[in-house]
C-alpha positions as a Python dict, from the first residue, in 0.01 Angstrom:
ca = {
    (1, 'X'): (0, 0, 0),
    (2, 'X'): (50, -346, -133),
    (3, 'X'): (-64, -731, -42),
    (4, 'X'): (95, -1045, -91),
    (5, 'X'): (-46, -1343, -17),
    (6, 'X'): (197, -1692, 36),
    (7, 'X'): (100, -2042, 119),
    (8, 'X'): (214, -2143, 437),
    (9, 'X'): (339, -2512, 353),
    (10, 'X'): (646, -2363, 278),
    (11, 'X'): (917, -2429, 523),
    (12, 'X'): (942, -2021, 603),
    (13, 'X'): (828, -1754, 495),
    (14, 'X'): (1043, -1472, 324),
    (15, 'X'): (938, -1193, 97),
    (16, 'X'): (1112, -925, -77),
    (17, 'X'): (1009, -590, -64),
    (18, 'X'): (1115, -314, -291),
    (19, 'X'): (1032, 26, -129),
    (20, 'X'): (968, 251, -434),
    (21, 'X'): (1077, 642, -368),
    (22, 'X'): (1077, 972, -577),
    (23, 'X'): (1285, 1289, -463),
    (24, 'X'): (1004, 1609, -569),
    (25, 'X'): (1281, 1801, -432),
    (26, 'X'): (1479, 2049, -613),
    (27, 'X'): (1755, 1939, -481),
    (28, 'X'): (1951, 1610, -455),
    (29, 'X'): (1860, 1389, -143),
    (30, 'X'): (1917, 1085, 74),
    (31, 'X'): (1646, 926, 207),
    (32, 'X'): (1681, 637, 478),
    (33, 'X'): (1441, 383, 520),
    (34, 'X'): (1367, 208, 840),
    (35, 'X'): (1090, -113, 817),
    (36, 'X'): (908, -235, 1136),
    (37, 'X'): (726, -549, 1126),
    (38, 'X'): (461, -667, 1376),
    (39, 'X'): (281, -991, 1491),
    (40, 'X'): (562, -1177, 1509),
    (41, 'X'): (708, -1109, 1141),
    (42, 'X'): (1129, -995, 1163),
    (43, 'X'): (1307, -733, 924),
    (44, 'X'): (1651, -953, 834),
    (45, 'X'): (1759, -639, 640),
    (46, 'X'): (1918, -291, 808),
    (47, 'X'): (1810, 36, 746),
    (48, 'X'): (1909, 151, 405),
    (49, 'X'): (1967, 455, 244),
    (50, 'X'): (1956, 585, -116),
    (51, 'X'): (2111, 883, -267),
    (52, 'X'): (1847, 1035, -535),
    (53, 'X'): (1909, 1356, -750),
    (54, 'X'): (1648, 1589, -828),
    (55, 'X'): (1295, 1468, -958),
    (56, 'X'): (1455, 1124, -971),
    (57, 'X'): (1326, 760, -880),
    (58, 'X'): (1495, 501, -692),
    (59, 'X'): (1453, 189, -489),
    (60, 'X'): (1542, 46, -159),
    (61, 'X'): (1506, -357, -105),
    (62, 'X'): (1410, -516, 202),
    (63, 'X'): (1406, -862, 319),
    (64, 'X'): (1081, -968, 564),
    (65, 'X'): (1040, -1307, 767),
    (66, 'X'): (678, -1351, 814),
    (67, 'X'): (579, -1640, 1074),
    (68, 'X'): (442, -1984, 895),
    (69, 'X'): (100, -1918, 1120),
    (70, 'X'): (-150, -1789, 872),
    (71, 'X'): (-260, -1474, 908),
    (72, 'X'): (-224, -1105, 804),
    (73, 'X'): (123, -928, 902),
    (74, 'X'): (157, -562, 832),
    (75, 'X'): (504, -437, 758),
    (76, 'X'): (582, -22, 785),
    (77, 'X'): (874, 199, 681),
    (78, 'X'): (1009, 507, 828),
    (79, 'X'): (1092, 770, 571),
    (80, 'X'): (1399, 996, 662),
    (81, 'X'): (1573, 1251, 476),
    (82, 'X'): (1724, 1594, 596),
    (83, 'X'): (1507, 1739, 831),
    (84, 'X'): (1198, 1536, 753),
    (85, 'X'): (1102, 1221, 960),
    (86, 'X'): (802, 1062, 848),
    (87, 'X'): (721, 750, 1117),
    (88, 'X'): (525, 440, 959),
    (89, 'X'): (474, 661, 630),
    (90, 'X'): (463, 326, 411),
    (91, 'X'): (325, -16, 450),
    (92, 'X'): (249, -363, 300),
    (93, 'X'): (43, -647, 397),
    (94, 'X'): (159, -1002, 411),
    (95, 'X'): (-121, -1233, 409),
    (96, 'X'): (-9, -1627, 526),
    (97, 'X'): (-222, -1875, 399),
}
């Protein structure tokens, strides 16, 4: 889990996130990654996927519109990949200022 906080004087509010993910599998893997924001924050990226070979590391980016009303907005991710569906298995916080 991760926080960010961001003034809200700005005109809005976007944040990067980079979705970190490691493939323990013997095998190579895609994984897909779904986000879901709440509270009124938007997900301006799709789903992405990410082709990872055995043991390896990779990343998928996503691009979050949190509202200019300060507060805290929690963002999840769905984790995907042959077989295994794991719903809201990440998240990060977006604090507003």
């Amino acid at each position: 889990r991760s926080t960010h906080c961001i003034s809200s004087a700005a005109s809005d509010v976007y944040k990067r996130q980079e979705i970190r993910l490691i493939n323990h599998s013997p095998k190579q893997r895609i994984f897909k990654v779904t986000p879901h924001c709440y509270q009124g924050a938007k997900v301006l990226s799709e789903p992405s996927s990410t082709k990872l070979r055995s043991r390896a590391e990779g990343a998928v980016k996503v691009k979050i519109q949190a509202p200019r009303v300060p507060g805290v907005y929690i963002i999840t991710a769905d984790i995907e990949s042959e077989g295994m569906h794991f719903r809201e298995w990440i998240e990060t916080i977006i604090e507003v200022e």
